[in-house]
matplotlib code that plots the C-alpha trace (Angstrom):
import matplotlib.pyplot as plt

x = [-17.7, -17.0, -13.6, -14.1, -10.3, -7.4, -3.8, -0.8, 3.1, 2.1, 5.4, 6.0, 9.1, 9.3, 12.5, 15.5, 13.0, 11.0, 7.9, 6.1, 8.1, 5.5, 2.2, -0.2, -4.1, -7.9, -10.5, -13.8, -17.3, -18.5, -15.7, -13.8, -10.6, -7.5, -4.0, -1.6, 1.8, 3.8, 4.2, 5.9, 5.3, 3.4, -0.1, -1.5, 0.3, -1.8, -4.9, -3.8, -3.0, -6.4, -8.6, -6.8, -4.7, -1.4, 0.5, 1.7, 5.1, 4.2, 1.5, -1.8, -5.1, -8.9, -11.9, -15.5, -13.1, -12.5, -8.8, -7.4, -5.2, -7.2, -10.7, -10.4, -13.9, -15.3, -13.4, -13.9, -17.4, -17.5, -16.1, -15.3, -12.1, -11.6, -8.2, -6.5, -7.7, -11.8, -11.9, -14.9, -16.1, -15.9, -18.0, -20.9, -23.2, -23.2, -26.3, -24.9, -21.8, -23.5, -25.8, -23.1, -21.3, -25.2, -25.0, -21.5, -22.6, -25.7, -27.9, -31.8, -32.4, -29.9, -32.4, -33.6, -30.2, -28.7, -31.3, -30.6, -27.0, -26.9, -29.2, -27.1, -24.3, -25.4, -25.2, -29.0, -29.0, -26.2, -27.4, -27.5, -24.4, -21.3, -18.7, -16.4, -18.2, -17.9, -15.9, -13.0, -14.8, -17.9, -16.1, -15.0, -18.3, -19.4, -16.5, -17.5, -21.1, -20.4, -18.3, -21.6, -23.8, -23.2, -23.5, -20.4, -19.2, -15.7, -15.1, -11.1, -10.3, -7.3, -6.3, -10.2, -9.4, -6.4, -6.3, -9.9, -10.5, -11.4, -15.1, -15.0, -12.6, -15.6, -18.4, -16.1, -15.8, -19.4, -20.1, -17.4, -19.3, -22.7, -21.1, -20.2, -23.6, -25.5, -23.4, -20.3, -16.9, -14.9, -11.1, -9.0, -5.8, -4.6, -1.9, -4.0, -4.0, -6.8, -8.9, -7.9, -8.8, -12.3, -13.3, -11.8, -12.5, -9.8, -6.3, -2.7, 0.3, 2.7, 6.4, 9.1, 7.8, 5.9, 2.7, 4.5, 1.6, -2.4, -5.6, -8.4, -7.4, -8.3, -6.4, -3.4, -3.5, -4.5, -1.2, 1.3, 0.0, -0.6, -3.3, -3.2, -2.9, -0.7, 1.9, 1.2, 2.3, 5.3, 6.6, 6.2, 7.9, 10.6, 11.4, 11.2, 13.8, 16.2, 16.4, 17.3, 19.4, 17.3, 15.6, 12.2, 11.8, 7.4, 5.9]
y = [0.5, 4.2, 5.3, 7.4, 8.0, 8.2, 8.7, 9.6, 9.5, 10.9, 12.0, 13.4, 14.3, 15.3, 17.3, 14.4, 11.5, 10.4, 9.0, 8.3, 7.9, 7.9, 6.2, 5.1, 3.5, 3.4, 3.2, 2.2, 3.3, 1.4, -1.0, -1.2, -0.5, -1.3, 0.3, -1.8, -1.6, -1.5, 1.3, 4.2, 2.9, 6.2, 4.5, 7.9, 10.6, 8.8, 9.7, 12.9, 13.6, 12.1, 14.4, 17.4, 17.9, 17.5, 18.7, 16.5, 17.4, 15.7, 13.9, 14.2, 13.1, 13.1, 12.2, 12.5, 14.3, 16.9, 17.5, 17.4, 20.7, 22.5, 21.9, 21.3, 22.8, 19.9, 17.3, 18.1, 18.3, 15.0, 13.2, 12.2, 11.0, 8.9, 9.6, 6.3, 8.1, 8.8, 12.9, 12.6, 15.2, 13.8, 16.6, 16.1, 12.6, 10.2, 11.9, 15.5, 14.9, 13.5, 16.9, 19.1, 17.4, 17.8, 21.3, 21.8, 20.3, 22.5, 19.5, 19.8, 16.7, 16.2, 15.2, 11.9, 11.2, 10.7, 8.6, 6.5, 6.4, 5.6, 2.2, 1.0, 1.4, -0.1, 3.3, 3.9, 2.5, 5.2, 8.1, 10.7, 9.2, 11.2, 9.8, 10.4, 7.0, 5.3, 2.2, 2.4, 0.0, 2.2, 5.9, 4.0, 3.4, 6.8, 8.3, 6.7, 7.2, 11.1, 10.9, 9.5, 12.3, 14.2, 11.2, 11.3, 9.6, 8.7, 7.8, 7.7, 5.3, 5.3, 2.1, 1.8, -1.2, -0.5, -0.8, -2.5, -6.1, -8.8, -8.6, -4.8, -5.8, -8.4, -5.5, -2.9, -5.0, -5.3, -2.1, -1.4, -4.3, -2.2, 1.0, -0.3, -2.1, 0.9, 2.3, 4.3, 3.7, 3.4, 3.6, 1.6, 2.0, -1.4, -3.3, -6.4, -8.5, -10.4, -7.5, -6.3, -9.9, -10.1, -6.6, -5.3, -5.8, -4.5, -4.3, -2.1, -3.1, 0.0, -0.7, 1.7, 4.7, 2.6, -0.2, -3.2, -5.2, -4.4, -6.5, -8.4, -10.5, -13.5, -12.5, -12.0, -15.1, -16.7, -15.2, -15.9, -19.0, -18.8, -19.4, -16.0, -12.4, -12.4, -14.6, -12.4, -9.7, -11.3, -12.8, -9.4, -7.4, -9.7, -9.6, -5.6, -5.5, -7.7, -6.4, -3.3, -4.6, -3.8, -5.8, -5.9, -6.6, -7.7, -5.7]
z = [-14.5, -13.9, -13.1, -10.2, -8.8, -10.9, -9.5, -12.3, -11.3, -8.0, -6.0, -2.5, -0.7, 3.5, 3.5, 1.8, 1.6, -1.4, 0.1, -3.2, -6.4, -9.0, -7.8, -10.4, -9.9, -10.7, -8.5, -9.8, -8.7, -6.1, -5.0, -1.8, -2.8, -0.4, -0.4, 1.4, 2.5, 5.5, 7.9, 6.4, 2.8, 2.0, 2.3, 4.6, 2.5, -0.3, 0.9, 2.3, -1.4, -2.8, 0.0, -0.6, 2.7, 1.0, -2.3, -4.3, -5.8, -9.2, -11.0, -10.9, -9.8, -10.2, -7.4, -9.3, -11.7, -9.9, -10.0, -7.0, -7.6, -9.6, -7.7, -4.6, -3.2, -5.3, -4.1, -0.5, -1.0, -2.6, -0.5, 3.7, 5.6, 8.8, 9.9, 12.0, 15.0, 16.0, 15.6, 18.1, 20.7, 23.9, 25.5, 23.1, 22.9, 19.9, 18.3, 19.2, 17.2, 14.2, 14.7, 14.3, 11.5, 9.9, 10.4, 8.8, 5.8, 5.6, 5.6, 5.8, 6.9, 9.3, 12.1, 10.3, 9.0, 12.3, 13.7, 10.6, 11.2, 15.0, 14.0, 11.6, 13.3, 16.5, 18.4, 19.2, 22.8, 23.6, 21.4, 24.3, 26.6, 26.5, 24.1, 26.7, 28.0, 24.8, 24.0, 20.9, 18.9, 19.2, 19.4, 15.7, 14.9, 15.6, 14.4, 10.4, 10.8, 11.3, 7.9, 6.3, 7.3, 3.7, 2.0, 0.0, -3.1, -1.7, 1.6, 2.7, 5.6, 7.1, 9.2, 10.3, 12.3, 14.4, 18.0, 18.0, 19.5, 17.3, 18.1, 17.2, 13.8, 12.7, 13.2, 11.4, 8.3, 8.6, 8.6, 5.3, 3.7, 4.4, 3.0, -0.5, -1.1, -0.8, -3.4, -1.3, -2.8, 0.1, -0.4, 2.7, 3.8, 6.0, 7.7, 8.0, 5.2, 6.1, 6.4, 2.2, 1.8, 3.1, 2.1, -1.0, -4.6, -5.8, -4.1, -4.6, -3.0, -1.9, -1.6, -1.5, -2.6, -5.7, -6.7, -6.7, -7.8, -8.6, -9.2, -7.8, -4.5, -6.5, -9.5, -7.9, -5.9, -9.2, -11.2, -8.6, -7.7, -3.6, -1.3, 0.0, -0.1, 3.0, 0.9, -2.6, 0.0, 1.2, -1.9, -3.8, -1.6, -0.6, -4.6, -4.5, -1.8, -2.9, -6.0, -4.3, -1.7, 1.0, 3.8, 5.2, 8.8, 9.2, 11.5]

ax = plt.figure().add_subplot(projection="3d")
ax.plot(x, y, z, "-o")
ax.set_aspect("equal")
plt.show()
């Protein structure tokens, strides 16, 4: 399968702390990928990195090989991000905001697209209601379909699921599951390790600045012989602390 992100010795510092201390992976074409790690492990300046918002202080990187510091025009146009919170207007209804986000990206059939959009993401019924009216599971909802309007390659989510209800969680996944079947590689940031287990094909475990550990949820529950990816978690990372003296504290 195509290689379609590549990260190399990527580093980051904020002022005297070394976020990431050399963070190495592939992403193939297609898959859901899913970063994990606890908070503050680095898992958002990641994807800030990979989409362009942030420096790196070393390595390097490629999305649809376009480097990320060299051609960043092509990067950006390649792909969409959905931050941990729904960048939504308010003001505007659910088939208003996909309009606009249509008209950013210059596209000619924005009208069509939309409608499209709003059925499969279960927002048709409440097309022209103000999002300010708008439940969080379905400001989410919105809030991804608007970073499908282009069409991208790559699309960056951050923590998709947080703060939703269980009900909203199921329909998320759903939705992820949709995504990558018609072809989307979606790259996933997450807390919930039953959420990387259910979705992604291929998971990265962040610890300490660092991947700890990389594969197929199978694989590694395969090599380390546990039943699941919530105990690869655990066991991995209480090994990478105490090896460094430190001590992690589950959130």
């Amino acid at each position: 399968m195509q290689t379609i992100i590549t990260a190399e010795n990527l580093t980051k510092s904020f002022k005297q702390v070394q976020v990431l201390k050399g963070v190495s992976f592939s992403v193939k074409k297609g898959d859901v990928f899913a970063l994990l790690g606890s908070n503050g492990a680095g898992k958002t300046t990641t994807i800030r990195i990979l989409s362009t918002l942030l420096r790196p202080d070393g390595g390097k990187a490629t999305v649809c090989d376009y480097d990320i510091a060299k051609q960043g025009d092509g990067v950006r146009s390649s792909i969409s991000l959905t931050g941990q919170y729904a960048a939504v207007d308010e003001m505007l209804t659910g088939r208003e905001n996909l309009h606009i986000i249509g008209a950013l990206r210059h596209l000619k059939d924005r009208g069509p697209r939309a409608e499209q959009l709003l059925q499969n993401f279960r927002l048709e019924d409440a097309a022209n209601r103000r999002v300010a009216t708008y439940s969080g599971g379905m400001r989410r909802r919105l809030d991804i379909a608007m970073s499908l309007m282009g069409n991208p390659a790559v699309v960056f989510l951050d923590e998709p699921t947080t703060g939703l209800d269980p009900q909203n969680r199921l329909a998320m996944w759903e939705i992820v599951k949709g995504m990558a079947k018609a072809g989307t590689t979606v790259f996933l940031t997450t807390q919930y390790l039953e959420e990387a287990e259910y979705l992604a094909d291929h998971v990265a475990i962040l610890h300490q600045g660092v991947i700890v550990e990389e594969g197929t949820v199978q694989g590694l529950k395969e090599k380390h012989a546990l039943a699941t990816l919530e105990e690869v978690f655990l066991k991995l990372i209480g090994e990478t602390d105490r090896n460094s003296g430190e001590t992690y504290h589950e959130n």
